[in-house]
C-alpha positions as CSV (number, residue, x, y, z in Angstrom):
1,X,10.8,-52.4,-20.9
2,X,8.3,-49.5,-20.1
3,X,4.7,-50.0,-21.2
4,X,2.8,-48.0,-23.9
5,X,1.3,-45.9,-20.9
6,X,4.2,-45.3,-19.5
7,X,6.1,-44.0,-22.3
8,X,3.1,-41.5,-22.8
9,X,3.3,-40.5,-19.5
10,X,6.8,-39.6,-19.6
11,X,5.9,-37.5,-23.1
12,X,3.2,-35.7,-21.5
13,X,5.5,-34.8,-18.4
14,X,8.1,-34.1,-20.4
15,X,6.3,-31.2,-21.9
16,X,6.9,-29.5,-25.3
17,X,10.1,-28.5,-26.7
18,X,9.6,-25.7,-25.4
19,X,9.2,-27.1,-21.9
20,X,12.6,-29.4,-22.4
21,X,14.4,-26.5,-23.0
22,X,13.6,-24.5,-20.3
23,X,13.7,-26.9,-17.7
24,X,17.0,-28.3,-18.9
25,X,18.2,-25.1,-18.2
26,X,16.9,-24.4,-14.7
27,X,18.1,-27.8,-14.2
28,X,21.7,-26.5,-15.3
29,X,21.6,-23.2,-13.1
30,X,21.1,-25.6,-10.3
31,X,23.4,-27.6,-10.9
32,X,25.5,-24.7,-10.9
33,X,24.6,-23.1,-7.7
34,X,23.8,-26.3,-5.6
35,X,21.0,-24.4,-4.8
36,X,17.3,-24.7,-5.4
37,X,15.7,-22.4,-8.3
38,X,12.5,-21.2,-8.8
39,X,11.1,-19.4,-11.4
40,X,8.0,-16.8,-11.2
41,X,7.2,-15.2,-14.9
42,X,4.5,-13.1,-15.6
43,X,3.8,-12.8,-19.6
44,X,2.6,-9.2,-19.1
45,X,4.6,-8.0,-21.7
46,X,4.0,-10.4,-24.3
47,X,0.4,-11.1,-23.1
48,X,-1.1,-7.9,-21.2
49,X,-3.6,-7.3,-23.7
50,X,-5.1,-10.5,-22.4
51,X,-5.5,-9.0,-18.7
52,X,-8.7,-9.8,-17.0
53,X,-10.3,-10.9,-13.8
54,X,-9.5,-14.2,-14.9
55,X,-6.1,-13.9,-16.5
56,X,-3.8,-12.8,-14.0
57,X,-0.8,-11.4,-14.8
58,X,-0.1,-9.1,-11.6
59,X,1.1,-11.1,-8.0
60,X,-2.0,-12.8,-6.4
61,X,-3.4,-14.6,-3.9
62,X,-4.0,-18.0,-6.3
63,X,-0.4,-17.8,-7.1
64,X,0.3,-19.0,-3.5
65,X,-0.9,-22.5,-5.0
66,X,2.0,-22.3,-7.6
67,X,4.4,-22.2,-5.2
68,X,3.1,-24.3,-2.8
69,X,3.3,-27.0,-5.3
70,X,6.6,-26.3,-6.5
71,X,8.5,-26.2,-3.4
72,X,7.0,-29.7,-2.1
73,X,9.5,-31.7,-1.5
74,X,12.4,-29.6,-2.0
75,X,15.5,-29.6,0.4
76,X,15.0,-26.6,1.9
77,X,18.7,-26.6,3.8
78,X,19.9,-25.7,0.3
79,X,18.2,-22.5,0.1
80,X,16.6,-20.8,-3.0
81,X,17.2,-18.4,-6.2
82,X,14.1,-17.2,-6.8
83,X,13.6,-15.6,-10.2
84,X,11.1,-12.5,-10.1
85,X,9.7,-11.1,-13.5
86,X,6.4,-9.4,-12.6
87,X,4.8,-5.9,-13.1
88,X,3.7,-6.1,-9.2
89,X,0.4,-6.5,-7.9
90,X,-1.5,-6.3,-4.3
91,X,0.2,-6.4,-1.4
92,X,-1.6,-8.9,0.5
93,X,-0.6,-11.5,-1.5
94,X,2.8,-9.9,-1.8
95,X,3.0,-10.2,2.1
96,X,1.2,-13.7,2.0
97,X,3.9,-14.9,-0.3
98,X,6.6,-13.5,1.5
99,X,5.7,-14.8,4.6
100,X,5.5,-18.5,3.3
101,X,9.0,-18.5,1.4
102,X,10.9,-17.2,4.7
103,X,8.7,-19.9,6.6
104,X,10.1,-22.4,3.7
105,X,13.9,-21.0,3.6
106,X,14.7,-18.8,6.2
107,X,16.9,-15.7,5.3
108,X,18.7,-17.6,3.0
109,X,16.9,-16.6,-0.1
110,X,18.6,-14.9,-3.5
111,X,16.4,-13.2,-5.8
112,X,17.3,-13.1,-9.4
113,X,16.2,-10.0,-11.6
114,X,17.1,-11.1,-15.0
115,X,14.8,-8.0,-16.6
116,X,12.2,-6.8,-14.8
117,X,10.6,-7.0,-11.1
118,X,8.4,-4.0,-10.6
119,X,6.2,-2.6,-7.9
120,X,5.3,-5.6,-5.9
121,X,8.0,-7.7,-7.6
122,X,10.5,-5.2,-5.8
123,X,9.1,-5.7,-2.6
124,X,9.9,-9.2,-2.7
125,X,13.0,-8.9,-3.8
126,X,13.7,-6.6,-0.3
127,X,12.5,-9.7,1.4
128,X,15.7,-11.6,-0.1
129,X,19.2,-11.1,1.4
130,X,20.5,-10.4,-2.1
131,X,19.3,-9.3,-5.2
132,X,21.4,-10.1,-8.4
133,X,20.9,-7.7,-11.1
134,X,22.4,-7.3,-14.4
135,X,23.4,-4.0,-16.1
136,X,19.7,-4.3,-18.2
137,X,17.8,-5.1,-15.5
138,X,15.6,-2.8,-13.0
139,X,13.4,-2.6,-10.2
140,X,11.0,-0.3,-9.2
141,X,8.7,1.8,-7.1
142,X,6.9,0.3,-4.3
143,X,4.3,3.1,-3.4
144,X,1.2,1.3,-3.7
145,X,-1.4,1.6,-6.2
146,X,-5.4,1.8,-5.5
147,X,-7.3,1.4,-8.5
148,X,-4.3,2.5,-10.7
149,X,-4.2,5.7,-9.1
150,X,-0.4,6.4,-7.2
151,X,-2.4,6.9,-3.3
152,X,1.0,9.2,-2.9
153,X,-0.2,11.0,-5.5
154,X,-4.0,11.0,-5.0
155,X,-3.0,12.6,-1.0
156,X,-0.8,15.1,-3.0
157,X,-3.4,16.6,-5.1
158,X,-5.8,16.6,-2.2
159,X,-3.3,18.5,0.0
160,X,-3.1,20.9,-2.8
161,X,-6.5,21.3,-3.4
162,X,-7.3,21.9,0.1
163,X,-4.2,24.7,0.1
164,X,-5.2,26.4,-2.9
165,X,-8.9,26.5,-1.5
166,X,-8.0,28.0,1.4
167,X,-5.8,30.8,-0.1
168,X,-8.2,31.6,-2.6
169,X,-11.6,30.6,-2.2
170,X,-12.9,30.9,-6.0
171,X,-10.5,27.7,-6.7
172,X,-13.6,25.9,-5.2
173,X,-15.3,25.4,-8.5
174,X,-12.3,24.2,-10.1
175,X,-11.8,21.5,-7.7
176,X,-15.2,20.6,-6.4
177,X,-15.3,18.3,-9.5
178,X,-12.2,16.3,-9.3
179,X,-12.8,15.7,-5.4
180,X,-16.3,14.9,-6.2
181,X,-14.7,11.9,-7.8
182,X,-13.0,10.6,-4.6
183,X,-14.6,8.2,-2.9
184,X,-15.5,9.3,1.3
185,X,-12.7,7.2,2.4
186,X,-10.4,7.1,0.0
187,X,-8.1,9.5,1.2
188,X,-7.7,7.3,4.5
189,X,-7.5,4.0,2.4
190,X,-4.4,5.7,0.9
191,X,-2.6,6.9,4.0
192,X,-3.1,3.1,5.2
193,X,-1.9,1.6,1.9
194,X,1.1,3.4,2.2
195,X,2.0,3.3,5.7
196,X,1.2,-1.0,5.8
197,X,3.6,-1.2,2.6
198,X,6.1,0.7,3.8
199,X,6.0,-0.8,7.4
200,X,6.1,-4.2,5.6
201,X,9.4,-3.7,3.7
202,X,11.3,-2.1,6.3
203,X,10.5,-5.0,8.2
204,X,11.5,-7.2,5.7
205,X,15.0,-5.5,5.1
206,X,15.7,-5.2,8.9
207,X,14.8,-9.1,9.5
208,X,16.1,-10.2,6.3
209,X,18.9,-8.3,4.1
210,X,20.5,-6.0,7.3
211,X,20.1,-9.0,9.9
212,X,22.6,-8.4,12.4
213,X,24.1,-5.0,10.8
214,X,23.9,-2.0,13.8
215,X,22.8,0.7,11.4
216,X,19.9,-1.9,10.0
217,X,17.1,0.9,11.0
218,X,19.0,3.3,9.1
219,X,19.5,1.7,6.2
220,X,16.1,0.4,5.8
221,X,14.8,3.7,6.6
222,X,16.8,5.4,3.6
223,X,15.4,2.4,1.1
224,X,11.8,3.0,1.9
225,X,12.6,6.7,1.3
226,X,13.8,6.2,-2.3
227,X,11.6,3.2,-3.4
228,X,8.2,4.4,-1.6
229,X,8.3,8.1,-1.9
230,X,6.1,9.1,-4.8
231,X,7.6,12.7,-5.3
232,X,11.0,11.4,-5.3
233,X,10.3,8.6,-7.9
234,X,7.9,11.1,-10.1
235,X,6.3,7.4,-11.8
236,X,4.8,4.3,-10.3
237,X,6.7,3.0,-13.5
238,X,10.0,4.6,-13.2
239,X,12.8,1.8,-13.7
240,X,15.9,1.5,-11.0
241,X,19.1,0.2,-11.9
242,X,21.4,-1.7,-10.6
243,X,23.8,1.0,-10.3
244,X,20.5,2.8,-8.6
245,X,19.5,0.3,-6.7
246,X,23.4,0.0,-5.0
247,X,23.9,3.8,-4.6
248,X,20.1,3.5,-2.3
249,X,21.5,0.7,-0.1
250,X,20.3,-2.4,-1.3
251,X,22.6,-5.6,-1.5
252,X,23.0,-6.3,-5.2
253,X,25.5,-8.7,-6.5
254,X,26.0,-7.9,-10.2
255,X,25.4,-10.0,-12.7
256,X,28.2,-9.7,-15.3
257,X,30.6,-10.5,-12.3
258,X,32.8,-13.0,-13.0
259,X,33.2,-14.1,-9.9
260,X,29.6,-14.7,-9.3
261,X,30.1,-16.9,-13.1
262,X,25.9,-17.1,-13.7
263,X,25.3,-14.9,-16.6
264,X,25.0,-17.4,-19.3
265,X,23.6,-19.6,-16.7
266,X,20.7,-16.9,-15.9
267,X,20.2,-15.3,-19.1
268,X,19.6,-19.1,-20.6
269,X,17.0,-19.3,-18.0
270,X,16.1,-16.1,-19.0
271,X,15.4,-16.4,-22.3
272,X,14.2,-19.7,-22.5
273,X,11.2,-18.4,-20.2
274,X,10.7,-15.7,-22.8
275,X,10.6,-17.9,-25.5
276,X,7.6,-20.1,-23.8
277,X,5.5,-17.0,-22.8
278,X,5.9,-15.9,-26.6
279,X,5.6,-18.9,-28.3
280,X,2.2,-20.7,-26.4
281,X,-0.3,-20.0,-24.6
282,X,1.3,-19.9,-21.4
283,X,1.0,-16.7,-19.5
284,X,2.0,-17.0,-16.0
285,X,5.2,-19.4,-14.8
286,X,5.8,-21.2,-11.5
287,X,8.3,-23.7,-11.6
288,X,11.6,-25.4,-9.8
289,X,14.8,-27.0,-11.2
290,X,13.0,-30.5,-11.2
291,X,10.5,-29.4,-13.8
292,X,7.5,-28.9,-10.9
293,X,5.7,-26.4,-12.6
294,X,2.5,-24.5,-12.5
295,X,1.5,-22.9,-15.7
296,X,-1.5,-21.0,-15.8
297,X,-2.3,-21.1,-19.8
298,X,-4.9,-18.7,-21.6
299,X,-7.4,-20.9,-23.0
300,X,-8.2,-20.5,-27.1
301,X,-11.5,-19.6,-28.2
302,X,-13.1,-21.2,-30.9
């Protein structure tokens, strides 16, 4: 017969309903796949308002911890699903993170896009040797961002400044004050965020998605055009498809397929995750099928 204590213990791990439900259903994609499942939720669209240098929504270095923790003791010969639903964030981290689930898993990593992956989100999703998408769901651009500004498009209107000036000299006044602005080496900082991020990816598709393909370069190369190429894309918050995302290169396995037979499956794991970031104060998500979890939770004020 199990004490008091433990009993409480068992209520406290067990979370609240919304908890049960949520893991209950990881527990049941897993089951499904054979495969391990993690989940990584941002609640930036039920929650960005809360944004600060304390509540991070975006990808970060502290959320290494998360999934440190959750993929302890997990049998890594069964690969992963990872489950990306993020607005981005920096690139270190991205590349920190990265770097630690291929050290964990090898090539043999799925990511899952039930909605949205953007930005940074998108990069990690290149890392993976598939991405499964549904017909709602997107991706985006990956051209990085330096204090919100599109560094493609901060070089752009530098270029253009420096061309106008030098056809027509009384365009100086116009633009002295806008590159008054720019910081001395900003314009270098951008041509270096660009370059590492794009570098970074087409490494990761080469290594990981086109391992062992002959026209690996090539196809990498033709990604990194279409996903990094701030004229092309137009927005840093332009969405890709799935039908976009295929027609560019990338290996996507669709989601509605019913041979691949996970939509319910997902979109249970979808929603339940929704419902939790809606519902409590929960605002960022780490967690596997056995109910590991690290939830970073917004605290009340009083």
């Amino acid at each position: 017969m199990a004490s008091w204590n433990e009993l409480l213990d068992q209520v406290h791990k067990a979370g609240s309903t919304y908890d049960i439900i949520r893991r209950n259903a990881l527990f049941q994609l897993h089951q499904k796949t054979g495969r391990n499942v993690i989940i990584y939720y941002s609640g930036w669209l039920q929650k960005g308002f809360l944004h600060t240098p304390a509540i991070r929504m975006d990808i970060n270095d502290s959320d290494k911890d998360g999934f440190m923790a959750v993929i302890h003791k997990l049998d890594r010969s069964k690969g992963l699903d990872i489950f990306l639903h993020t607005p981005g964030g920096e690139t270190a981290a991205t590349e920190s993170i990265v770097d630690y689930l291929r050290a964990m898993f090898g090539n043999d990593i799925r990511a899952i896009i039930p909605q949205l992956a953007m930005s940074a989100g998108t990069m990690i999703a290149c890392a993976c040797n598939k991405i499964i998408m549904g017909k709602h769901s997107s991706l985006g651009p990956i051209d990085p961002q330096l204090g919100g500004m599109a560094a493609h498009g901060i070089i752009e209107e530098f270029e253009r400044a420096k061309r106008e000036i030098a056809e027509d000299s009384s365009r100086i006044p116009v633009w002295q004050p806008i590159i008054a602005k720019y910081n001395p080496t900003l314009i270098g900082e951008c041509e270096k965020a660009i370059k590492w991020s794009q570098e970074m990816v087409a490494e990761w598709l080469i290594s990981g998605m086109f391992e062992g393909k002959r026209d690996a370069k090539k196809r990498a190369k033709k990604i990194i055009e279409e996903l990094g190429d701030h004229a092309l894309t137009k927005s840093h918050a332009r969405h890709i498809s799935f039908a976009r995302a295929h027609d560019i290169g990338l290996e996507v396995l669709e989601l509605e397929s019913k041979i691949l037979d996970l939509q319910d499956a997902i979109m249970t794991v979808h929603h339940s995750c929704n419902l939790t970031l809606s519902a409590t104060p929960a605002y960022k998500i780490i967690e596997n099928h056995n109910g590991v979890a690290s939830i970073s939770v917004a605290q009340q004020q009083k």
